[in-house]
Backbone as a printed PyTorch tensor [residue, N CA C, xyz], in Angstrom:
tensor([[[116.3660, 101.8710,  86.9670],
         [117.3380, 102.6120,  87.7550],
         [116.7460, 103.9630,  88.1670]],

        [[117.0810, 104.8180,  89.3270],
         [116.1090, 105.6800,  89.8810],
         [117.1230, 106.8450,  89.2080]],

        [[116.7290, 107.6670,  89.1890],
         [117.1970, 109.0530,  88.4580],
         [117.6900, 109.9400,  89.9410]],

        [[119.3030, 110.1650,  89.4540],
         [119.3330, 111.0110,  90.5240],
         [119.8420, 112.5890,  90.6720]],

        [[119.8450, 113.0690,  91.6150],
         [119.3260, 114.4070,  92.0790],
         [120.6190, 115.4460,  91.4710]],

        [[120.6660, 116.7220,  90.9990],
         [121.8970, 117.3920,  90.7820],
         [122.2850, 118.0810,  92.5510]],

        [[123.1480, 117.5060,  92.6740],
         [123.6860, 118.3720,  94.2390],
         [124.6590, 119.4070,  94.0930]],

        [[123.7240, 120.4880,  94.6900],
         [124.5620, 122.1880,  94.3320],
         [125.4290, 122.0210,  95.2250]],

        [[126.3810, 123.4860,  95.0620],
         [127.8370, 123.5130,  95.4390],
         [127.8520, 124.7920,  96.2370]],

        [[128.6930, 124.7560,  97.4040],
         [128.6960, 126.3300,  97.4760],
         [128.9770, 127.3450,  97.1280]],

        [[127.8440, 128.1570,  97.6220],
         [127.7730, 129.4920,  96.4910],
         [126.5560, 129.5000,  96.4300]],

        [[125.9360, 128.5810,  96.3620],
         [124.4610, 128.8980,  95.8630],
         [123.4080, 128.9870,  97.1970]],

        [[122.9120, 129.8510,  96.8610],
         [121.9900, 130.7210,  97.6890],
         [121.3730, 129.5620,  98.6830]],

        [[120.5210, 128.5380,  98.3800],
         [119.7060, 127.7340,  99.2130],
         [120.7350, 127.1410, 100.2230]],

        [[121.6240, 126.8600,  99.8030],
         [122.8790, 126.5570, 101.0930],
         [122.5910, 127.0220, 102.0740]],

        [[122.3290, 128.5010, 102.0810],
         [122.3970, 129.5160, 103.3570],
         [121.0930, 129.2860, 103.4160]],

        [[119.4230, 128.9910, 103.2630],
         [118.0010, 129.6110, 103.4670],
         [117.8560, 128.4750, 105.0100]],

        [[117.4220, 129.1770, 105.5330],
         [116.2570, 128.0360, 106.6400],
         [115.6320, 127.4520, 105.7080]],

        [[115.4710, 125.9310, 105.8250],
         [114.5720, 125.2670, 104.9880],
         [113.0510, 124.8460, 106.2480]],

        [[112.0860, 124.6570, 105.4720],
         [110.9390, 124.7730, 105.4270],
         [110.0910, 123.3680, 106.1380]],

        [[109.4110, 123.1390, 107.2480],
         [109.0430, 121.5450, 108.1220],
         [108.0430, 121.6110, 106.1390]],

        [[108.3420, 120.1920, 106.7220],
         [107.9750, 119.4140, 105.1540],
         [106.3810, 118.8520, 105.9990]],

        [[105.4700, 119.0010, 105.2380],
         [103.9120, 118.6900, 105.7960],
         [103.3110, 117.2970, 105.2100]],

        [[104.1140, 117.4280, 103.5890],
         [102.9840, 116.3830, 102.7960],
         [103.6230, 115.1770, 103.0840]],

        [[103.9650, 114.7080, 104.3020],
         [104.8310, 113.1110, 103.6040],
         [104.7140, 112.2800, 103.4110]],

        [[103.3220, 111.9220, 102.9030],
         [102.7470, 110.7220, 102.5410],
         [102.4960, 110.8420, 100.7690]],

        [[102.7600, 112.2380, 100.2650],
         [102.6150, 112.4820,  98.6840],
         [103.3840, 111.2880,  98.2290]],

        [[102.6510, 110.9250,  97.3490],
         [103.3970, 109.9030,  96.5170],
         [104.4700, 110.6110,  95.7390]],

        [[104.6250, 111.7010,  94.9790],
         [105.8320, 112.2180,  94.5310],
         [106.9170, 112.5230,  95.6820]],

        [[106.2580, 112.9300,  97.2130],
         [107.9490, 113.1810,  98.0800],
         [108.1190, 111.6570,  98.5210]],

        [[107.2670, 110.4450,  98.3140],
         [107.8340, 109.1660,  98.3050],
         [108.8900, 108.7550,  97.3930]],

        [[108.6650, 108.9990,  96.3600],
         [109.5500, 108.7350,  95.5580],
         [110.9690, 110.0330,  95.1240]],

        [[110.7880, 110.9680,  95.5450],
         [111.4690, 111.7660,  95.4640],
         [112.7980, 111.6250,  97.3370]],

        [[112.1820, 110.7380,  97.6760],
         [113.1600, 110.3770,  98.6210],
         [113.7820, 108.9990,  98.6810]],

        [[113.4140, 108.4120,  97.8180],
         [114.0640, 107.0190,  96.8840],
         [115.1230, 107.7340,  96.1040]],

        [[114.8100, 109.1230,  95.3780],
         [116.2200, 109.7090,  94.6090],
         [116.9410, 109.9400,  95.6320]],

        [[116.8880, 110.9340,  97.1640],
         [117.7800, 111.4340,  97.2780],
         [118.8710, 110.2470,  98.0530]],

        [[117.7840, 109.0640,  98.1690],
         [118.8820, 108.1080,  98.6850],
         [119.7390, 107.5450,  97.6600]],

        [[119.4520, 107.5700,  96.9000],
         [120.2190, 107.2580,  95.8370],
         [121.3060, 108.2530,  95.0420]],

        [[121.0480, 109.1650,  95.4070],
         [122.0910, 110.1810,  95.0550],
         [122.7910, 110.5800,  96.1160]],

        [[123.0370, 110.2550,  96.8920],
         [123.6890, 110.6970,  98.6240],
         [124.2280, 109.2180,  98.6570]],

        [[124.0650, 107.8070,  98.0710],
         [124.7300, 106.2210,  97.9730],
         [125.6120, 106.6960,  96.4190]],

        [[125.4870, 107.2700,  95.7580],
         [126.0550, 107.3470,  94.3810],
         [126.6530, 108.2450,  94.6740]],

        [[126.9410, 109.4840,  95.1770],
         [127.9430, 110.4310,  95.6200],
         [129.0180, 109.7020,  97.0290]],

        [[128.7220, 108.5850,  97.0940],
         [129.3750, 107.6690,  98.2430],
         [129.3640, 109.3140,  99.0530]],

        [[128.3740, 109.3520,  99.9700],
         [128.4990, 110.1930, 101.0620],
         [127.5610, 109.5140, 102.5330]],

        [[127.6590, 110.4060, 103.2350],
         [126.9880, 109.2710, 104.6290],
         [125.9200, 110.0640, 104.9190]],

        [[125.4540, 110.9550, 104.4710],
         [124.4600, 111.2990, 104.6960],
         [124.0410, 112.3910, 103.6310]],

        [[122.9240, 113.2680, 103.3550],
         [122.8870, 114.0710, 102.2190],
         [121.3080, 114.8700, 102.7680]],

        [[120.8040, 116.1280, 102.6140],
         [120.0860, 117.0900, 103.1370],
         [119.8430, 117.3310, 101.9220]],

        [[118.1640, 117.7250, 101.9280],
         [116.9180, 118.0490, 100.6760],
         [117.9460, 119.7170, 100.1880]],

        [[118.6040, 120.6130, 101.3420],
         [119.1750, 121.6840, 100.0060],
         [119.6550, 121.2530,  99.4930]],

        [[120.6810, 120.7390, 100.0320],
         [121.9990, 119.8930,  99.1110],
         [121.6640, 119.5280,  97.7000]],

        [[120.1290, 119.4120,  97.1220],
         [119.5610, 119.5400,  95.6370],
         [118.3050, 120.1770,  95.4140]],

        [[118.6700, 121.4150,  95.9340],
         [118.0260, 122.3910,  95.7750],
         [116.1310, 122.3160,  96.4020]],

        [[116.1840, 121.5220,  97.2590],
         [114.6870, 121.2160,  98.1540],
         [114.9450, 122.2060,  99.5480]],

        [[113.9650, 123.4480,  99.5930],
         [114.8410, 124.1370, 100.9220],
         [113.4220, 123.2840, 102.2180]],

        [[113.7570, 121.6580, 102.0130],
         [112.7450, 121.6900, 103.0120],
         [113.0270, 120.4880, 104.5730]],

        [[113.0990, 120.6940, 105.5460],
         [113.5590, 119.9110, 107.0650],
         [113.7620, 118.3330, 106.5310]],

        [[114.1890, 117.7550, 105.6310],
         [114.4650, 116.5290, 105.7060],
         [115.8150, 115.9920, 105.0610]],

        [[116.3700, 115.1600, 105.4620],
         [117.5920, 114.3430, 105.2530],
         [117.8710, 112.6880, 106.0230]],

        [[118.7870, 112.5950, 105.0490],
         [118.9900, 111.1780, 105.0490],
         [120.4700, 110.9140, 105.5980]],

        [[120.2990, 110.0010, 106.4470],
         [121.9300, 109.5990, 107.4030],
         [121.9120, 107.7020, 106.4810]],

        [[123.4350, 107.6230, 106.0740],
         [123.0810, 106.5020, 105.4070],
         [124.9000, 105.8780, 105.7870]],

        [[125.2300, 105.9330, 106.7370],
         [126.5830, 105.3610, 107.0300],
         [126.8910, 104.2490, 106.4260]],

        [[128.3000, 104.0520, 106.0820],
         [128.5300, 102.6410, 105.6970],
         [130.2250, 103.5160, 105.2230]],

        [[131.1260, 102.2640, 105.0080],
         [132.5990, 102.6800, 105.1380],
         [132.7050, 102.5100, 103.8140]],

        [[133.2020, 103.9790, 102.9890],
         [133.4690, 103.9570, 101.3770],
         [134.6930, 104.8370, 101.3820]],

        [[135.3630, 105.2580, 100.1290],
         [136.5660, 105.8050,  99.8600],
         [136.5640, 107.2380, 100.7180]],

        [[135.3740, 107.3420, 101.3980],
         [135.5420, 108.3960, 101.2810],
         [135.5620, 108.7610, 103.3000]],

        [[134.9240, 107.5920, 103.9280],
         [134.6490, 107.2800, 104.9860],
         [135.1790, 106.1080, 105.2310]],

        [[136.2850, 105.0880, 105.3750],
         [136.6160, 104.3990, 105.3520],
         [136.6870, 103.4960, 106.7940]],

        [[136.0620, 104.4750, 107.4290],
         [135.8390, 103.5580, 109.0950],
         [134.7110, 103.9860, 109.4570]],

        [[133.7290, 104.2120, 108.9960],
         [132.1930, 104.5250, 108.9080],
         [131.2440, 103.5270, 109.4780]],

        [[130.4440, 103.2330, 110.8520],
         [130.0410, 101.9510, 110.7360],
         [128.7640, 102.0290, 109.8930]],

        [[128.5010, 100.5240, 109.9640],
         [127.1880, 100.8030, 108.4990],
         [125.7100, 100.6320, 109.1320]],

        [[124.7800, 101.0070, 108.3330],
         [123.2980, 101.1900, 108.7510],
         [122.2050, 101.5300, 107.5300]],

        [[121.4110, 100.7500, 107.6150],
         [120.5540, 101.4720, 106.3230],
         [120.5730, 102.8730, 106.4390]],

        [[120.1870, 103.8560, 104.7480],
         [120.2510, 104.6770, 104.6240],
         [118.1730, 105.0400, 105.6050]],

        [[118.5130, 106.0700, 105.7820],
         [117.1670, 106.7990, 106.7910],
         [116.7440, 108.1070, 106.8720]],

        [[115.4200, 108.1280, 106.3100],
         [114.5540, 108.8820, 106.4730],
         [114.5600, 110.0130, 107.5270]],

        [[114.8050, 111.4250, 107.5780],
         [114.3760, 111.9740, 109.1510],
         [114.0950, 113.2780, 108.3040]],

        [[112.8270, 113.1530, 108.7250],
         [111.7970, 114.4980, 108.5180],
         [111.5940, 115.3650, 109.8140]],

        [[111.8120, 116.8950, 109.4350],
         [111.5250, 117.8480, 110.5110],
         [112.2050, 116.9420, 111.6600]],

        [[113.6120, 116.8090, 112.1640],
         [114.2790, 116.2570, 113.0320],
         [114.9340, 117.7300, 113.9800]],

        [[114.9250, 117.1900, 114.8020],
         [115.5770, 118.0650, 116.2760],
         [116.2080, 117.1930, 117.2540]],

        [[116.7560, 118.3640, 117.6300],
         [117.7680, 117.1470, 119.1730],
         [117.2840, 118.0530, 119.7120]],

        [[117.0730, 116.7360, 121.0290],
         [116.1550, 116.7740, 122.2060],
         [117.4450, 117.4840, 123.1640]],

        [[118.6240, 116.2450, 123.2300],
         [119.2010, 116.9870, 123.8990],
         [120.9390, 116.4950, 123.8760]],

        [[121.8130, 116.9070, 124.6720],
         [123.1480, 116.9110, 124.2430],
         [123.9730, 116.0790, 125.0670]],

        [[125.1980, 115.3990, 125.0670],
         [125.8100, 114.7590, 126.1540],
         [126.7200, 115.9430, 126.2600]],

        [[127.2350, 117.0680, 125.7430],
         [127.8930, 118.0820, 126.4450],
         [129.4050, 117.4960, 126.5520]],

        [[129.9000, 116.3120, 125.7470],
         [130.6400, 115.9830, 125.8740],
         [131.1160, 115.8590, 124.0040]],

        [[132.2520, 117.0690, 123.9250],
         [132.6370, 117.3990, 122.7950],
         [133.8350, 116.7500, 121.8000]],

        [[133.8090, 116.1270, 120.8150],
         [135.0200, 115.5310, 119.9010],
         [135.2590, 116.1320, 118.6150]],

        [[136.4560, 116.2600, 118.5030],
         [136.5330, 117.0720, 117.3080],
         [137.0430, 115.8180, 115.7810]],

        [[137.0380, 115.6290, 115.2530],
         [136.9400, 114.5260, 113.8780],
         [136.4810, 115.0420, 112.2470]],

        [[136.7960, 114.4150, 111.4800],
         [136.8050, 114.8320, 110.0980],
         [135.3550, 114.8430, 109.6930]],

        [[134.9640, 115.6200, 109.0340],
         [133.8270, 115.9940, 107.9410],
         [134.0450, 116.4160, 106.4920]],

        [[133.5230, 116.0520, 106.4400],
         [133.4660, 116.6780, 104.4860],
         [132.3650, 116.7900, 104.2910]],

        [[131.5160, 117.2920, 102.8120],
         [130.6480, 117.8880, 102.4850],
         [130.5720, 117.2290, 100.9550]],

        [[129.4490, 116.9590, 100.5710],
         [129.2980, 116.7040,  98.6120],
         [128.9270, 117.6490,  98.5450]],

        [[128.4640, 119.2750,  99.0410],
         [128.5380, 120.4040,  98.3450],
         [129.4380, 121.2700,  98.6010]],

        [[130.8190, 120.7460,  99.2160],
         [132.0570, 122.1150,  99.5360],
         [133.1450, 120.4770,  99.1380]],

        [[132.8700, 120.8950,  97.8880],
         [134.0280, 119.3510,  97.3660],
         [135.2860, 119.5870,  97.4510]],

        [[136.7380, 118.7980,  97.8560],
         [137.6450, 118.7750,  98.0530],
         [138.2690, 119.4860,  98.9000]],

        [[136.8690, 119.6060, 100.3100],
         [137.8230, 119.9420, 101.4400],
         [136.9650, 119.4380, 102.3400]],

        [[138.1800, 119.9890, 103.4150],
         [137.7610, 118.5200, 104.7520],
         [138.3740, 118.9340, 105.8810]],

        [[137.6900, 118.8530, 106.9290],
         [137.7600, 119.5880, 108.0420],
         [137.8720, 119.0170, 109.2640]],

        [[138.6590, 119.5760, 110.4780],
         [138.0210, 119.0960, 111.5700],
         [137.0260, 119.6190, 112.7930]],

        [[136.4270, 118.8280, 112.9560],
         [134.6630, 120.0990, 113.3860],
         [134.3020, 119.5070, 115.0130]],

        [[134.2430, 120.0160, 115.2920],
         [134.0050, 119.4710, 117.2580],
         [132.5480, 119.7100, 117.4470]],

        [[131.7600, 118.6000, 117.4420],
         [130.4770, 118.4020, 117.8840],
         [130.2800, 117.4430, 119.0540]],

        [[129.0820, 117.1010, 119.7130],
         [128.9360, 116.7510, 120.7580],
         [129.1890, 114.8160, 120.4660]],

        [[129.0930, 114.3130, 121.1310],
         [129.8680, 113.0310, 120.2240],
         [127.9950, 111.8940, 121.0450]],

        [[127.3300, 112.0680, 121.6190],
         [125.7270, 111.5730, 121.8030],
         [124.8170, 112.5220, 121.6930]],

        [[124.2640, 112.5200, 121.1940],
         [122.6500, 112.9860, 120.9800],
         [121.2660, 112.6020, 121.1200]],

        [[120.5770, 113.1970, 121.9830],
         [119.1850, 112.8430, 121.6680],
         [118.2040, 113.5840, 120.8850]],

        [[117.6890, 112.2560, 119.5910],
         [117.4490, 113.1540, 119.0270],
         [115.5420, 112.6950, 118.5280]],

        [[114.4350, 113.4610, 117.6420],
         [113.4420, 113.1030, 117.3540],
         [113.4380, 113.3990, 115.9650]],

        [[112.6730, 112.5530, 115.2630],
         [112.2250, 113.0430, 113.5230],
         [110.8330, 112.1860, 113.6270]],

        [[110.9540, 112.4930, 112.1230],
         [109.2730, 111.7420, 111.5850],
         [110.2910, 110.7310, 110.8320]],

        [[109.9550, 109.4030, 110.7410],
         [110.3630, 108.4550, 109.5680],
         [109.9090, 109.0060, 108.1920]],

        [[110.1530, 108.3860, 106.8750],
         [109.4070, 108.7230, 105.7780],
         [107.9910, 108.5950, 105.8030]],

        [[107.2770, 107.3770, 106.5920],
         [105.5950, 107.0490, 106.5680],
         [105.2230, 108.1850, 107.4470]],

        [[106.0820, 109.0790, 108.1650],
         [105.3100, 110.2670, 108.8990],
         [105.2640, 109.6280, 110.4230]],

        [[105.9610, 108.3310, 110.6120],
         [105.8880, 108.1730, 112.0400],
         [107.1840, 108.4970, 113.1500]],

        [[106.4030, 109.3740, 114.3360],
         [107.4010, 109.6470, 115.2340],
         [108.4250, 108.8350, 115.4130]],

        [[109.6190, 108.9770, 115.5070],
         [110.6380, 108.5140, 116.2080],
         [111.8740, 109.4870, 117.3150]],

        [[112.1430, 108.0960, 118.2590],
         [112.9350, 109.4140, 119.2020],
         [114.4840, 108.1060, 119.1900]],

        [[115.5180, 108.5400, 119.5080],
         [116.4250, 107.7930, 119.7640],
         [118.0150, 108.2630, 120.3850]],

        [[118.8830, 107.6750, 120.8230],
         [120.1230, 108.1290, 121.2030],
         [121.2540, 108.0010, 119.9310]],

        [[121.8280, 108.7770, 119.4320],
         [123.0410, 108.6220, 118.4160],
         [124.2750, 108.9190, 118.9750]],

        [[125.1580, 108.1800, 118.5860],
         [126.4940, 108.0210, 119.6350],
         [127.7010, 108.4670, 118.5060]],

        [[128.4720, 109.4190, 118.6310],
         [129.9550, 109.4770, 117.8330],
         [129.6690, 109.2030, 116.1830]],

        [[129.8670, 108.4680, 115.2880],
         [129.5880, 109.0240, 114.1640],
         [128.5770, 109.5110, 113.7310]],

        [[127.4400, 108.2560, 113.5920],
         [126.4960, 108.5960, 113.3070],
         [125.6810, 109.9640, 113.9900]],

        [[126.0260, 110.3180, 115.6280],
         [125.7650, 111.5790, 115.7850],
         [126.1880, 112.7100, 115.1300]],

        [[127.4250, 112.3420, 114.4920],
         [127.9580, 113.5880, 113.6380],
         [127.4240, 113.8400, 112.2880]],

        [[126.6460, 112.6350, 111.6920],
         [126.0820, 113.1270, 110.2020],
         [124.9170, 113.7740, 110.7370]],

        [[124.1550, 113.1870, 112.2220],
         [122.7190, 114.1260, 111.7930],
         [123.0520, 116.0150, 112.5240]],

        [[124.2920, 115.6960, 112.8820],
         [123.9820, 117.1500, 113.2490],
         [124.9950, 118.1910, 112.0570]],

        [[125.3650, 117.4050, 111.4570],
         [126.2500, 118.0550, 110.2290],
         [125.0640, 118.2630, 108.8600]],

        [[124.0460, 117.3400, 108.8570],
         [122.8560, 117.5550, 108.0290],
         [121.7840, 118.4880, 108.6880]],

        [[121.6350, 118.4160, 109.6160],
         [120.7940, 119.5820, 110.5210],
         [121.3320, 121.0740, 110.6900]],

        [[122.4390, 120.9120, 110.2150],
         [123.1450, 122.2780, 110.2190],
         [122.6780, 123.0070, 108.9750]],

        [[122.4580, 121.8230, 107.9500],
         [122.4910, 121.9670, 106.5310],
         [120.7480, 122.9180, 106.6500]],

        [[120.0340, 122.0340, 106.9810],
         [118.5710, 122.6430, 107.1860],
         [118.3010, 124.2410, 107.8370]],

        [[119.9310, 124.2860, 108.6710],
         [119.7270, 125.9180, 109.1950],
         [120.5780, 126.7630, 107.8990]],

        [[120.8500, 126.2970, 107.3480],
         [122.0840, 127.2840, 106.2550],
         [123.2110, 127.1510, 107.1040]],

        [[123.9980, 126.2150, 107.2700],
         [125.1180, 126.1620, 107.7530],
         [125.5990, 125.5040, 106.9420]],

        [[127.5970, 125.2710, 106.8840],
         [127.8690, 123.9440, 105.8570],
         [128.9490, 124.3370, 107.5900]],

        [[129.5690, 123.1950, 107.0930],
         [130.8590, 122.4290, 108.2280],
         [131.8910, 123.3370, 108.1790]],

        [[131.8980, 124.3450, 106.6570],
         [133.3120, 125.0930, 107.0350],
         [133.1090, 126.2060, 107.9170]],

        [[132.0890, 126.7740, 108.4630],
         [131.3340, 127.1000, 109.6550],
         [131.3550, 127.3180, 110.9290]],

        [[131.9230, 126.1130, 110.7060],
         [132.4250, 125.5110, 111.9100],
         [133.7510, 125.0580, 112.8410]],

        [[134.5000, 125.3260, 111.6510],
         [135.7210, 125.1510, 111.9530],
         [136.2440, 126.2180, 112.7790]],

        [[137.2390, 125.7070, 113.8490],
         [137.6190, 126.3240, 114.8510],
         [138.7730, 127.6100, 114.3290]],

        [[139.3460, 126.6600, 113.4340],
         [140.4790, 128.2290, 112.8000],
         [141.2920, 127.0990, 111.0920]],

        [[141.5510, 128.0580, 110.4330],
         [142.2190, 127.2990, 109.3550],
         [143.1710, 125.8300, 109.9120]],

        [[143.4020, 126.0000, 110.6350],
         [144.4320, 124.8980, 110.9950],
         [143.7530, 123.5680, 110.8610]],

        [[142.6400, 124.0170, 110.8450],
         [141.4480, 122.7450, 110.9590],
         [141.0400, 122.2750, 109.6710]],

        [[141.7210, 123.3650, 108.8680],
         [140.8040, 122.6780, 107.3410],
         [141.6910, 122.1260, 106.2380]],

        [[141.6520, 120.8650, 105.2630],
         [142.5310, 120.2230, 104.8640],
         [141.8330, 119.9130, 103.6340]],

        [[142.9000, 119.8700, 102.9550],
         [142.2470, 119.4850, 101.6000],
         [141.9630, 118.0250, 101.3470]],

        [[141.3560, 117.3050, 100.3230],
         [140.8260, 115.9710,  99.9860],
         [142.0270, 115.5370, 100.0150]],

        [[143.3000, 115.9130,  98.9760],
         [144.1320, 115.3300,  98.9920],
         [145.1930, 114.9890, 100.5820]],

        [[145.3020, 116.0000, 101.4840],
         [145.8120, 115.6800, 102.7790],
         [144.9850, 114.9550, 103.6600]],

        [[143.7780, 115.1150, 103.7900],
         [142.5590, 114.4220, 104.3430],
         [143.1010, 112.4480, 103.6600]],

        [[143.1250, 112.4150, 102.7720],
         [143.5350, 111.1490, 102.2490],
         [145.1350, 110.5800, 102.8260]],

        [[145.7660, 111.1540, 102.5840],
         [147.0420, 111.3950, 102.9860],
         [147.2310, 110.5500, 104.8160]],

        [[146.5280, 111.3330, 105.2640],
         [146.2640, 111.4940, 106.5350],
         [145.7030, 110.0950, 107.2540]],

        [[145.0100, 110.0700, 106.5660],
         [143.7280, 108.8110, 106.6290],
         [144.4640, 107.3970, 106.4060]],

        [[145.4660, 107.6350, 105.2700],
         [145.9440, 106.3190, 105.0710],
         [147.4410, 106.0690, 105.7860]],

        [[147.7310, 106.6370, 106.5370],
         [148.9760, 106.8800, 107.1430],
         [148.9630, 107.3620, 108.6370]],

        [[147.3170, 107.1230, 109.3100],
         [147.2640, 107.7900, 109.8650],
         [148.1650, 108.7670, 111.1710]],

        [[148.1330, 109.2350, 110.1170],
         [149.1420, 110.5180, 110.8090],
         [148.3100, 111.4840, 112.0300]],

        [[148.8840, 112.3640, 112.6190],
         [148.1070, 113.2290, 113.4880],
         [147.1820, 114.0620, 113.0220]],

        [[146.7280, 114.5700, 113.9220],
         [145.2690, 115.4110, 113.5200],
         [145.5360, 116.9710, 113.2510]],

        [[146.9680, 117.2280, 113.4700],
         [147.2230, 118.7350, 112.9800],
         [148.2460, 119.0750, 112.0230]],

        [[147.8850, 120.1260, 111.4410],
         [149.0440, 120.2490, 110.5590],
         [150.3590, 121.1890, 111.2750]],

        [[151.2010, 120.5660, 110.6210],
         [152.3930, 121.8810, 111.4140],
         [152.7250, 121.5160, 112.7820]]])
């Protein structure tokens, strides 16, 4: 069984740092040290998870969709590699939808990002990739790319009205009720 990662909370300093383009990625220790973080970002049932997020301040994260308690209309996709990743460019066409965080636990937000992206990374073997991400999955890599600038999602929120706790976020989800409170 692979040993997995402690994921800090906010508050802690690396949250906020620019993290660092990652060079070695063929080391056999950041090989296997990215076997943990997939495994600790699938064991925290989250959809995606960023090297601060356990204390690594360095450009890589993992988008790993699939529909769990916590994402329950999530479509699914192997979990994935993206080293030193950037968007190329934007559809300029904005949706606002729920986020949460495994390091700002028991709250949950609604965050308006661009809903396609073009975007580039390195795979884990260090090979280029470029591609289009559409509506969710565009929203974990730019909610993990935020993570790489010192951003978290509450950030982002347009005004309190937007931010909800786990328990109303659930609430919400299973009843689906409207998207505002009040």
């Amino acid at each position: 069984m692979t040993e997995l990662l402690s994921i800090i909370e906010i508050g802690d300093p690396i949250l906020r740092q620019k993290a660092d383009p990652l060079e070695t990625i063929l080391d056999r220790a950041w090989q296997g040290w990215m076997d943990r973080l997939i495994a600790t970002g699938l064991a925290a049932k989250g959809v995606g998870i960023a090297a601060p997020q356990v204390s690594e301040s360095c450009r890589l994260f993992v988008v790993a969709s699939r529909p769990n308690g916590r994402y329950p209309y999530a479509p699914e996709m192997e979990p994935t590699v993206m080293i030193n990743p950037c968007i190329l460019s934007y559809s300029g066409e904005m949706v606002k939808d729920w986020e949460g965080c495994l390091s700002v636990p028991g709250v949950r937000g609604l965050v308006k990002r661009d809903r396609q992206i073009e975007v580039s990374y390195l795979d884990r073997w260090g090979h280029p990739q470029q591609q289009v991400l559409t509506d969710f999955v565009a929203r974990i890599f730019q909610h993990e790319l935020d993570h790489l600038d010192g951003i978290l999602f509450v950030d982002r929120l347009a005004s309190e009205a937007d931010r909800f706790t786990e328990e109303e976020y659930q609430a919400l989800i299973l009843s689906e009720a409207p998207l505002s409170k009040g």
